[in-house]
C-alpha positions as CSV (number, residue, x, y, z in Angstrom):
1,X,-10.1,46.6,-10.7
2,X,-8.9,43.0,-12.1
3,X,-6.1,41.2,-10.9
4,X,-3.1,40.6,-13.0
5,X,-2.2,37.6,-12.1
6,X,-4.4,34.7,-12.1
7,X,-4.0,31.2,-11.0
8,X,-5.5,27.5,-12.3
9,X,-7.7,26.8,-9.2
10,X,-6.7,23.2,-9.1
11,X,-3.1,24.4,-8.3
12,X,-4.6,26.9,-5.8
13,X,-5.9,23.6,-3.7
14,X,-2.8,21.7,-4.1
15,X,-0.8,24.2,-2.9
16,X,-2.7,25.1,0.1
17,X,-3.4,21.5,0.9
18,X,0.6,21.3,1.0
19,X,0.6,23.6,3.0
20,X,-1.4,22.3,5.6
21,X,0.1,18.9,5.2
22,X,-3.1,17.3,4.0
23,X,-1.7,16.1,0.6
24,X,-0.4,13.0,2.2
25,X,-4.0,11.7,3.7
26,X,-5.4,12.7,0.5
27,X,-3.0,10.5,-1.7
28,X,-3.8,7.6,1.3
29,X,-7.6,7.5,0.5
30,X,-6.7,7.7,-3.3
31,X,-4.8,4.6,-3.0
32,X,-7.3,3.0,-0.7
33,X,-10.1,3.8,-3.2
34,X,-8.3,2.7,-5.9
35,X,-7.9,-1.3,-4.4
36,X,-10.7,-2.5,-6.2
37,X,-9.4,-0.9,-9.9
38,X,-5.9,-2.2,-9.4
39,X,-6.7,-5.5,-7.7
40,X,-10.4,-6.6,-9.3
41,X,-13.7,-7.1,-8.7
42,X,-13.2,-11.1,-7.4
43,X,-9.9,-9.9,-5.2
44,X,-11.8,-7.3,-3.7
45,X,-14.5,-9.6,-2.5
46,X,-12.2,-11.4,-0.2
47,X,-10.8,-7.8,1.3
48,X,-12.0,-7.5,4.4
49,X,-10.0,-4.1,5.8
50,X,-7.5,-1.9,4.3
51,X,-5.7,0.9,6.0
52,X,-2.3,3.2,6.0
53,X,0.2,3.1,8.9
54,X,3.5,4.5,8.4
55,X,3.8,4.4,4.6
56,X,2.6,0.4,5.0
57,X,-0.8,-0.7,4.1
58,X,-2.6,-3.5,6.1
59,X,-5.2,-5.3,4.0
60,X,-6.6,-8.2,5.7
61,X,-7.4,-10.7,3.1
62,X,-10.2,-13.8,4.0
63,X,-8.6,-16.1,2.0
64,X,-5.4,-18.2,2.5
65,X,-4.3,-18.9,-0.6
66,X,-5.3,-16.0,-2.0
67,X,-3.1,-14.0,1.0
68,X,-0.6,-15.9,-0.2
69,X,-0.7,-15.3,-4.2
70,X,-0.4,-11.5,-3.4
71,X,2.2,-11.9,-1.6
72,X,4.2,-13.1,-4.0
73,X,3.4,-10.3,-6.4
74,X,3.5,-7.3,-3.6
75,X,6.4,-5.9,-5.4
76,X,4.2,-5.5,-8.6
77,X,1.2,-4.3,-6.3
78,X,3.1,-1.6,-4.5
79,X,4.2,0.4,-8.1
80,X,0.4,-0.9,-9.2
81,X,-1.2,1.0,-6.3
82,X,1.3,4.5,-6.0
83,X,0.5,4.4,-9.1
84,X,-3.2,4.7,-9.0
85,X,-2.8,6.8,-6.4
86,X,-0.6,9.7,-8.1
87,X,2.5,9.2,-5.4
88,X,4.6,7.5,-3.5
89,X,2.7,6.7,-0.4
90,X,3.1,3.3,0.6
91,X,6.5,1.3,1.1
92,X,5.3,-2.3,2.3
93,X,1.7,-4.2,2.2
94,X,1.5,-6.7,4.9
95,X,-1.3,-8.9,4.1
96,X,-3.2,-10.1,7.5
């Protein structure tokens, strides 16, 4: 017997990963993998770490003056990076 309804299998693993609450870890590493697309090759180079703590992300940047420069555009980098990422996952970067 076939079943009537059928489903898109790409909504049947968003839904259960909803369900288990593992959307939001999935949208984290989405955002960390897409640094290096938002920010560049050359800005990249100079990241040393990035990670997710409550809805902030920590990148720790080698340079001084270029910790600085991204600073001043955070605001920019924060819509940048949700962005890439599909959602609303991060509310601050503190760069370290």
């Amino acid at each position: 017997m076939r079943k009537q309804k059928t489903e898109i299998l790409g909504d049947v693993i968003r839904q259960v990963l909803q369900e288990n609450h593992l959307d939001e870890h999935l949208y984290e590493v989405r955002l960390i993998d897409s640094w290096k697309t938002v920010l560049g090759t050359y800005i990249s180079n100079y990241t040393e770490s990035l990670y997710i703590r409550d809805k902030i992300l920590y990148a720790r940047i080698s340079s001084a003056a270029l910790r600085h420069e991204l600073f001043l555009s955070k605001q920019v980098l924060l819509c940048n990076l949700n962005k890439a990422a599909g959602a609303q996952v991060i509310n601050d970067i503190r760069f370290l």
